[in-house]
N, C-alpha and C positions, 0 to 999 in steps of 0.2 A: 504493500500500500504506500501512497507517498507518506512522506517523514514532513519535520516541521525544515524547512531552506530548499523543500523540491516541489512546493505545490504546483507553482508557477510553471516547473517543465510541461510541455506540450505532447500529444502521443506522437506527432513527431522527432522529438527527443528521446524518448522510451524506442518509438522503433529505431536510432540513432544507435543508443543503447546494444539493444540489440542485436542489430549487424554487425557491434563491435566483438561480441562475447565472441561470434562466430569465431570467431582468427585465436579465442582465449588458448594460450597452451601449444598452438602449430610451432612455434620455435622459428627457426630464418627459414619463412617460406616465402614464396611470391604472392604476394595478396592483388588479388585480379577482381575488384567489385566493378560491378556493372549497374548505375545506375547513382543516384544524389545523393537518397539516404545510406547505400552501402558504403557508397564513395567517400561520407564523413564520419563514416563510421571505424573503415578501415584506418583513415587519418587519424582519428580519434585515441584509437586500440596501439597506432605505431607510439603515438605522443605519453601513453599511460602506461597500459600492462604488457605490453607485446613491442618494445623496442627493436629485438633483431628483426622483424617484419621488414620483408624488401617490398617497397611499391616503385610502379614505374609510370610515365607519362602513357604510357598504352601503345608505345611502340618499341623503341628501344633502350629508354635513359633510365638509370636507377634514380630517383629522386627520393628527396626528404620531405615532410609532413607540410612542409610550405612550397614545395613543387621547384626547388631548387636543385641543381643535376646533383646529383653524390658518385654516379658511374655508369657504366656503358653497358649493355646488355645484348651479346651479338646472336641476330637469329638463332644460331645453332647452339646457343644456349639455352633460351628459352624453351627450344625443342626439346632441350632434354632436363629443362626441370618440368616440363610440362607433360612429359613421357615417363613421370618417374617418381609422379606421386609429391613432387615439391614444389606445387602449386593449389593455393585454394582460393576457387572462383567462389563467387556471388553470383551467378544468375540469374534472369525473370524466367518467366511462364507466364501461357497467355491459359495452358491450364495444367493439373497438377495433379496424380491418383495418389491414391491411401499407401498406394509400396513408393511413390516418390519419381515415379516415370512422370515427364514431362515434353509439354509439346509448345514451340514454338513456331510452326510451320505454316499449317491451317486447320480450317473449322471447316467440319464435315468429312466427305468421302477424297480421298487424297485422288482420284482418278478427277473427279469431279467437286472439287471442296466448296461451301459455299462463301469462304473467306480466305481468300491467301494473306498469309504473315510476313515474317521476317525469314523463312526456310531454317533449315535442320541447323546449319553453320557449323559450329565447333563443337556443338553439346554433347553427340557421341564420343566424340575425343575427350573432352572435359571431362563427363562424369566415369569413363575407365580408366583415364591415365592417373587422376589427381581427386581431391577431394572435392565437390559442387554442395554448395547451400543455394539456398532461391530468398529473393526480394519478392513478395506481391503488395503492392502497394494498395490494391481495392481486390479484399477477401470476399469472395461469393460462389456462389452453388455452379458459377457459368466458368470459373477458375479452378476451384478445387473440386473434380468432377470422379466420378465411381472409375470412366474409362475413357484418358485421354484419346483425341480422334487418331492421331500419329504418334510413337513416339522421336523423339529426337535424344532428352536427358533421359539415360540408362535409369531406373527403378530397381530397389533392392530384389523382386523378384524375380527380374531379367536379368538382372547382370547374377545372381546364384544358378540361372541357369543357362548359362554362357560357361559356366564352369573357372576353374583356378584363373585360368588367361583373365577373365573377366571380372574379377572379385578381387586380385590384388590390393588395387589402389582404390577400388570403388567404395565411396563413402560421402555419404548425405549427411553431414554436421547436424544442419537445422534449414528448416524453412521459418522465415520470417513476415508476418502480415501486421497489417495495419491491425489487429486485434490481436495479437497474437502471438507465439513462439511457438513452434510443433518440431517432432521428431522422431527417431525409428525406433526408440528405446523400447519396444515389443518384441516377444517370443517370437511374431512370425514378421518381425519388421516392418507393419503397419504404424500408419502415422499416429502420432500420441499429443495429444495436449501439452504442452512444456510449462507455460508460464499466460496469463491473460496479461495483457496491459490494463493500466487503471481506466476504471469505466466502461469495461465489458467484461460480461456475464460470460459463462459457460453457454448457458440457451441461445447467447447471440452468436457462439463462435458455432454451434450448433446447425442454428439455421442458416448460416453462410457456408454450411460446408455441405456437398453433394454426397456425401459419402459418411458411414459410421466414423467415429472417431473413437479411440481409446480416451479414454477421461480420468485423471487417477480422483479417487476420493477427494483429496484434498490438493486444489488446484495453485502454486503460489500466484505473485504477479511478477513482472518482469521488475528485473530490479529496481532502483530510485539511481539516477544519476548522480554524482556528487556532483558539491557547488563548485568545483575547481574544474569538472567534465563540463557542467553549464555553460562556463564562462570561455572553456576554450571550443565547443561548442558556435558560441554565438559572438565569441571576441577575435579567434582565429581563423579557425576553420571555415566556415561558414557565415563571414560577414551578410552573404548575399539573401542570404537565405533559402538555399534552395531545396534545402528538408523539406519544409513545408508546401512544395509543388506540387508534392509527390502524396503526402497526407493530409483529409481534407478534414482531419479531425484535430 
């Protein structure tokens, strides 16, 4: 629940929050978020609890928390932290199953879809070579669905049956919603409730979700930011504000 010096945070800041925990404990990985709240989040996590955290401008520069170069990162490098399990992505889904398969391609029948996306891109690669968590920014029944239309991001019960090749490096941290923190910490690797943000219910994360949910008894919430996360937050990192584009809460 919030404390007395965090009422003020926003659930934009709590999903901040959140996408930082994601990176808690990788040790010097390549942190690859995709998207505003992941992308101050990861800044966030290098600034506080996750110093060796390598981020880079998105192509080849290693940079620091204020987007100043710190070193060089040649193609064939990337290839092989990105081949080798020493990289963890952030990201989206336009929709999202209970094992964690994800689709960002299209809506509908792939011969004939009634929505084209953004196509498959890297997500096959991403969720077998290295570890993927997911950003959704607007949680609902048309995102978090029983049975994505395509997959693209491998799901824990594809990639176990893909076999040893496939299970390596595959691993879904957390998924991240505007309500919410979810995870695979189930017997048969379905999705589980992790944490509410303040101001939503169980019932609400319920009816946003297409699919059963694991629910433990007793739900916590996502953590409280501290005033020092706040400040670099809203004093640093994100003068602009671009948390709140993405969170309409």
């Amino acid at each position: 629940m919030n404390t007395p010096g965090t009422a003020a945070a926003t659930r934009a800041e709590y999903c901040v929050i959140a996408c930082a925990e994601a990176w808690r404990g990788d040790g010097e990985v390549l942190a690859s978020p995709m998207g505003a709240v992941p992308s101050v989040g990861a800044r966030l996590a290098r600034l506080t609890f996750a110093p060796e955290l390598l981020l880079t401008d998105g192509e080849a520069t290693i940079v620091g928390p204020d987007g100043e170069a710190e070193g060089w990162l040649p193609y064939r490098k990337h290839l092989t932290l990105v081949t080798g399990g020493r990289r963890h992505v952030m990201m989206g889904a336009s929709q999202i199953d209970r094992f964690g398969n994800q689709n960002i391609s299209c809506i509908g029948d792939w011969e004939q879809p009634a929505r084209q996306l953004l196509g498959v891109r890297g997500a096959p690669v991403n969720t077998l070579n290295n570890p993927v968590s997911y950003w959704i920014p607007r949680h609902s029944p048309r995102v978090f669905v029983e049975r994505v239309d395509m997959v693209c991001g491998v799901g824990y019960d594809r990639a176990e049956a893909g076999g040893p090749s496939a299970t390596r490096f595959h691993r879904i941290p957390q998924v991240v919603s505007d309500l919410g923190v979810f995870d695979f910490a189930t017997p048969d690797r379905s999705m589980r409730l992790a944490s509410l943000h303040p101001g939503v219910t169980v019932e609400m994360v319920r009816e946003a979700t297409g699919f059963p949910l694991t629910v433990p008894a007793d739900v916590p919430y996502t953590r409280d930011p501290t005033p020092a996360e706040l400040a670099l937050i809203r004093e640093v990192i994100d003068l602009a504000g671009t948390r709140n584009r993405e969170v309409r809460a």
